[in-house]
C-alpha positions in Angstrom: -19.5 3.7 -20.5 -21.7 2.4 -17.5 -20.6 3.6 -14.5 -20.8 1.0 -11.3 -22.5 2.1 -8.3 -19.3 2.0 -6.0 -17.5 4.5 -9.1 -20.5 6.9 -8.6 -20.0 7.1 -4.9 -16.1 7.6 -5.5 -16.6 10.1 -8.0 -18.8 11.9 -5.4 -16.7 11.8 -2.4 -14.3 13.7 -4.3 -16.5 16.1 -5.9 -17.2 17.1 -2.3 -13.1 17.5 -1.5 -12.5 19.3 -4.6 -15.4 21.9 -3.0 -13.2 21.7 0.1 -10.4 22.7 -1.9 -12.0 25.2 -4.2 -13.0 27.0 -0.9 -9.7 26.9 0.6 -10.6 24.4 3.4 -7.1 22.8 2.2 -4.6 23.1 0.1 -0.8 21.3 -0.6 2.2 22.8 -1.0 5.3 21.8 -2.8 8.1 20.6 0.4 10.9 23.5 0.7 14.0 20.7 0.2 12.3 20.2 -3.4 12.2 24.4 -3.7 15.6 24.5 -2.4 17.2 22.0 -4.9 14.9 23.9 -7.4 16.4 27.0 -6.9 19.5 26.2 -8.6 17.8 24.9 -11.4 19.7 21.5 -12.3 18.5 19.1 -14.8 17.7 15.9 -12.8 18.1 13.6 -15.9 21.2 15.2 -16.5 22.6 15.0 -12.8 24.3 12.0 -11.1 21.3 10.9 -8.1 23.7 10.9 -5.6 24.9 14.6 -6.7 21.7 15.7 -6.1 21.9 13.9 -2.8 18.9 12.3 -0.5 16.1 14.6 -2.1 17.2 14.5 -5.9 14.5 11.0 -6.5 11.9 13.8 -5.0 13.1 16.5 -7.0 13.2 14.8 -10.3 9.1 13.9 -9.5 7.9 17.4 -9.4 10.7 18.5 -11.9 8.4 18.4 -14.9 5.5 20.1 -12.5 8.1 23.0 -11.5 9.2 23.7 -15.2 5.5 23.7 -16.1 4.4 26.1 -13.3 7.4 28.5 -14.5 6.8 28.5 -18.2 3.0 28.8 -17.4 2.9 31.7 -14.5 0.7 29.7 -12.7 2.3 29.1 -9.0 3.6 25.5 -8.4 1.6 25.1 -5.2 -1.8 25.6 -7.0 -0.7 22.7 -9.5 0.3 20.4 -6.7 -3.5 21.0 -4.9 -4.5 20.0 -8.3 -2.5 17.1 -8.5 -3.5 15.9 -5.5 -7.3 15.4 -6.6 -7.0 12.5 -9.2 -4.2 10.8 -6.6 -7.1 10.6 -4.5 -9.7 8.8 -7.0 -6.9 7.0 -7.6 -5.6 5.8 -4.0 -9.8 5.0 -3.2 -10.3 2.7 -6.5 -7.2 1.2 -6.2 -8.1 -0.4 -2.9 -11.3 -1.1 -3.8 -9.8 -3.0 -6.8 -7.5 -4.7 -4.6 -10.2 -5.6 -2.3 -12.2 -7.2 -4.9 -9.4 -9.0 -6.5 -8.1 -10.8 -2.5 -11.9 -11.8 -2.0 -12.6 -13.0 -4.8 -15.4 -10.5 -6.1 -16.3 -8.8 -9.2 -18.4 -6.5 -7.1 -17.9 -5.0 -3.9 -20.9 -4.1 -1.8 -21.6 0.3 -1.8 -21.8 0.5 2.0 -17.3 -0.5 1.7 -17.1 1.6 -1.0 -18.7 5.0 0.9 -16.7 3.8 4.0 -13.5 3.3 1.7 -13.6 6.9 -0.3 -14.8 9.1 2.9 -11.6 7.3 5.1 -9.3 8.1 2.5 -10.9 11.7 1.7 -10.6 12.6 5.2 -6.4 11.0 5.4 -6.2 13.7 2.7 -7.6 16.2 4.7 -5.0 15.4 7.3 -1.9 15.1 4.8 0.9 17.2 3.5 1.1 17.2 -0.5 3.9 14.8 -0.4 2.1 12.2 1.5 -0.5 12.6 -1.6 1.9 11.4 -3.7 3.4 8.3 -1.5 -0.2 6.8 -1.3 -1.1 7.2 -5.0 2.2 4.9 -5.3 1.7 2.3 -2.6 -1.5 1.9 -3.5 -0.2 1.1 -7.4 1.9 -1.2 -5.9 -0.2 -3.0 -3.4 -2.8 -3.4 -6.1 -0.6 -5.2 -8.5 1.1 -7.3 -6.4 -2.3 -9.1 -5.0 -3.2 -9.0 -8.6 -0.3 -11.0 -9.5 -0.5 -13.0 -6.2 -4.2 -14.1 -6.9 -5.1 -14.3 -10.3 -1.6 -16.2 -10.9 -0.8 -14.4 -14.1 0.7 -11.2 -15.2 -1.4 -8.3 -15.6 -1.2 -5.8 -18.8 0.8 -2.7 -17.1 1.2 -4.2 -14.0 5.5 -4.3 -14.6 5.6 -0.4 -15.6 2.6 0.3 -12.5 5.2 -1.3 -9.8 8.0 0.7 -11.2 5.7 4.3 -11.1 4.3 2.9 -7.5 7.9 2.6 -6.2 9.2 6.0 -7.9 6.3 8.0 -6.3 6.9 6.2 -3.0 10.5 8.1 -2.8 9.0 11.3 -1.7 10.1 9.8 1.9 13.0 7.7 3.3 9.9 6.1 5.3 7.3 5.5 2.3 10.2 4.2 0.0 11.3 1.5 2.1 7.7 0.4 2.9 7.3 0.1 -0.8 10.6 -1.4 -1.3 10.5 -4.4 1.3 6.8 -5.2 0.2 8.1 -5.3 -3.3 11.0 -7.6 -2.1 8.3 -9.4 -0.6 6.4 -10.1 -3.6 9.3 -10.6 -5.6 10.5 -13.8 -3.3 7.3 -15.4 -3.1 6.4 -15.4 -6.4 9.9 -16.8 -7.1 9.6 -19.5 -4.3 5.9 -20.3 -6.2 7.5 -20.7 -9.5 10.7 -22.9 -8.4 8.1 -24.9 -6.6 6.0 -25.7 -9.3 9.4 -26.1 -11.0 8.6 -24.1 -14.2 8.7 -20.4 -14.7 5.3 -19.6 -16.9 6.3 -16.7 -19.0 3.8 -14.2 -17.3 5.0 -15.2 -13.5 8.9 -14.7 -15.0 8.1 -11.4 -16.1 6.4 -9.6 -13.4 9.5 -11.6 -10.9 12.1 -10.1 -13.5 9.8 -6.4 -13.6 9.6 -6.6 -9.5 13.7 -6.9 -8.8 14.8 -4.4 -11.5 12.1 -2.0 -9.9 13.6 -2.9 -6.7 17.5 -2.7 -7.7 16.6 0.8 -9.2 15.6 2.1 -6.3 17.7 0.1 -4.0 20.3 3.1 -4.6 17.6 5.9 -3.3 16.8 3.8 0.0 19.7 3.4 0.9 21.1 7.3 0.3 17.9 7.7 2.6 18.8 5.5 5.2 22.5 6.6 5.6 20.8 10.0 5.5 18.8 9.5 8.5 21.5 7.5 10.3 24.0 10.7 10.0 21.3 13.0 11.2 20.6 10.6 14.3 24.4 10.4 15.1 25.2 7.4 13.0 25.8 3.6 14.0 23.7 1.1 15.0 22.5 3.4 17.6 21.0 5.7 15.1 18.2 3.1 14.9 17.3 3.4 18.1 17.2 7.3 18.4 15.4 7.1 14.9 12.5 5.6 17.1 11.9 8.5 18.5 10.3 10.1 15.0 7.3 7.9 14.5 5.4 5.6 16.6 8.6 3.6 18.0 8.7 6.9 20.4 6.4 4.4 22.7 8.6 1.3 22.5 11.8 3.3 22.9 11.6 3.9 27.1 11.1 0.4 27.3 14.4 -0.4 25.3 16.2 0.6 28.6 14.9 -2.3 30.6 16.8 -5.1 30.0 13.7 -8.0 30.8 11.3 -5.5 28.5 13.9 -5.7 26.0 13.8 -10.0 26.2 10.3 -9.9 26.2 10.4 -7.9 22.9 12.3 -10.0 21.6 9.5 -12.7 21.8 7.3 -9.9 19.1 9.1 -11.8 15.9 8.1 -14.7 16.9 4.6 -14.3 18.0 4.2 -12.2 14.6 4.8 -15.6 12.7 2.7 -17.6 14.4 -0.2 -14.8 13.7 0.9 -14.9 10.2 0.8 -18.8 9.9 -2.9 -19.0 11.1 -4.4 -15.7 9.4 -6.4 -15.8 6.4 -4.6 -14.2 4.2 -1.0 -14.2 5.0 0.3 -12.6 2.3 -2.1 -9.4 3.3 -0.9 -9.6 6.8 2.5 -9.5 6.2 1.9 -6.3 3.9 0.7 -4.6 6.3 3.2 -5.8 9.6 5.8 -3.9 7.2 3.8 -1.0 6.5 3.5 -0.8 10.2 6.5 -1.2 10.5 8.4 0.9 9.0 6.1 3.1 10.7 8.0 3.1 13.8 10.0 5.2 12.6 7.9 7.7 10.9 4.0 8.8 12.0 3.3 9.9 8.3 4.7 6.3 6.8 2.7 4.4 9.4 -0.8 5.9 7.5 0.5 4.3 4.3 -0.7 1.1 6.5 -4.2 1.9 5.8 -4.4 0.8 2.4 -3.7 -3.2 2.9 -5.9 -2.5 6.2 -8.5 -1.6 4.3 -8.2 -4.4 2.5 -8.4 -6.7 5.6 -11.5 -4.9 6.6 -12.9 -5.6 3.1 -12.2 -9.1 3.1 -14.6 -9.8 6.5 -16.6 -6.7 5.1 -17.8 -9.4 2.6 -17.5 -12.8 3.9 -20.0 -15.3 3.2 -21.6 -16.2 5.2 -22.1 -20.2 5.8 -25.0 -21.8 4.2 -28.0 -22.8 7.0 -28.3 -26.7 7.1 -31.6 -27.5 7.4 -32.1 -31.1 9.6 -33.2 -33.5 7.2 -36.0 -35.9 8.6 -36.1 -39.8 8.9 -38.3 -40.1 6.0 -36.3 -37.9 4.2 -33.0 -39.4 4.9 -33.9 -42.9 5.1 -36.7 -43.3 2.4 -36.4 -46.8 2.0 -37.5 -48.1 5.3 -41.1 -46.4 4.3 -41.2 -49.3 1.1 -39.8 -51.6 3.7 -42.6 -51.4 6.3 -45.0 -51.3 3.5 -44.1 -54.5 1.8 -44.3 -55.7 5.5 -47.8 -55.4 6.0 -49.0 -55.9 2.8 
């Protein structure tokens, strides 16, 4: 099989992290709710979610992973690092997939494709291991979705790659509901498309029909996660605002206190529209406004941002251009007049 150019460079970029990760540069490490639910050694299929509580969609992820590492002897966190080296190939084809399906391409230029794998090398760098996992699943689900949304049909997989993209996304209250709305997102546009149109083709039905019951499934995790954080924050609608505090909303929050700040912010929703209406690519810019955010209330979920970012950056990475118009002359424009004045003086 002939490799592209861009897959070379990927394959490359994370050659060089797996070095980094063979020398001990980094490592991941499986998160000590998963090991503390593990301890105890329940069956996740066999256990009720909401007995498991918040963390059982987590636990049942690395369940398989944790029975392997015991039957094996081999320690869990050295399968995790592992694990965390195909998410990455993963993560940097799938947006450079997704680029090349929004613009259009069946090639994407290599000078994207280096500045695509080192970004998303280096967010790995930065990472925990669960984060690994959230962007190998928003990145499945941001890639089908603007499949869907551009090629107008349903894509082989794409159903059972939304459902995996959303599971994997659980591994956070934060990442999980990114995925989730986006989803919704997806799910209500490409039902307003088909009602428009005013038939249902059988591929559009399908991946509308795959989208909600991926959504409904995991309906029941976001929200255990959201009344999870709302307890810890004190509960009630004030919980939101004290939940600010946790990611990047720790900026806006001060200003929530002053009451003409507060009307002026108010304004944001609107202006947001208006951006949305006259962008390019609305459907891209309203992926990533969510990612963002949902980011407010979590540092770690704002990254997940990145991917339809990079995206963005792709689509003006490789913009045509417009065609030079070259001034066309009298004689060129107007040949006639030449027969004219000839048939005048002869």
């Amino acid at each position: 099989m002939k490799i592209s150019k861009a897959g070379a460079i990927e394959a490359v970029v994370v050659l060089l992290f797996t070095v980094l990760v063979l020398a001990g540069v980094k490592d991941f490490a499986v998160w000590n709710q998963v090991l503390y639910i593990w301890g105890g050694r329940p069956n996740p299929f066999l256990t009720s979610p909401t007995e498991l509580g918040a963390h059982g969609l987590r636990y049942a992820l690395l369940y398989p992973l944790l029975r392997f590492a015991e039957t094996t002897g081999i320690h869990h966190d050295i399968l995790f690092t592992t694990l965390a080296l195909p998410n990455l190939l993963i993560v940097i084809r799938n947006v450079r997939k997704s680029t090349a399906v929004v613009v259009g391409r069946t090639h994407i230029h290599v000078g994207f494709a280096l500045f695509n794998a080192l970004l998303f090398a280096f967010l790995f760098l930065q990472m925990n291991g669960r984060m690994t996992l959230a962007f190998f699943g928003f990145s499945l689900v941001i890639y089908n979705i603007n499949y869907i949304d551009k090629v107008r049909r349903h894509r082989r997989g794409s159903a059972l790659q939304i459902f995996i993209g959303l599971l994997f996304c659980g591994v956070s209250s934060g990442t999980m509901a990114a995925a989730f709305l986006i989803s919704l997102l997806a799910f209500f546009k490409f039902s307003l498309y088909e009602i428009i149109r005013l038939r249902m083709s059988r591929s559009k039905t399908l991946a509308v029909v795959a989208i909600a019951a991926a959504a409904y499934s995991f309906g029941v995790f976001v929200f255990i996660g959201l009344i999870k954080n709302l307890t810890f924050y004190g509960g009630g609608p004030a919980a939101f605002i004290e939940m600010l505090k946790h990611g990047a909303g720790v900026f806006i929050y001060p200003l929530l206190e002053n009451g003409l700040i507060l009307a002026l912010l108010l304004i944001i929703p609107v202006a947001l529209l208006v951006f949305i209406m006259k962008s390019e690519r609305p459907f891209l810019t309203l992926q990533i406004i969510l990612s963002l955010s949902c980011g407010l209330f979590g540092f770690s979920t704002m990254t997940l941002a990145t991917i339809p970012i990079m995206i963005w950056i792709g689509g003006i990475w490789h913009r045509t251009p417009p065609p030079m118009v070259q001034p066309v002359s009298d004689k060129v424009r107007h040949p006639q007049n030449r027969s004219t004045r000839a048939l005048q003086t002869g």
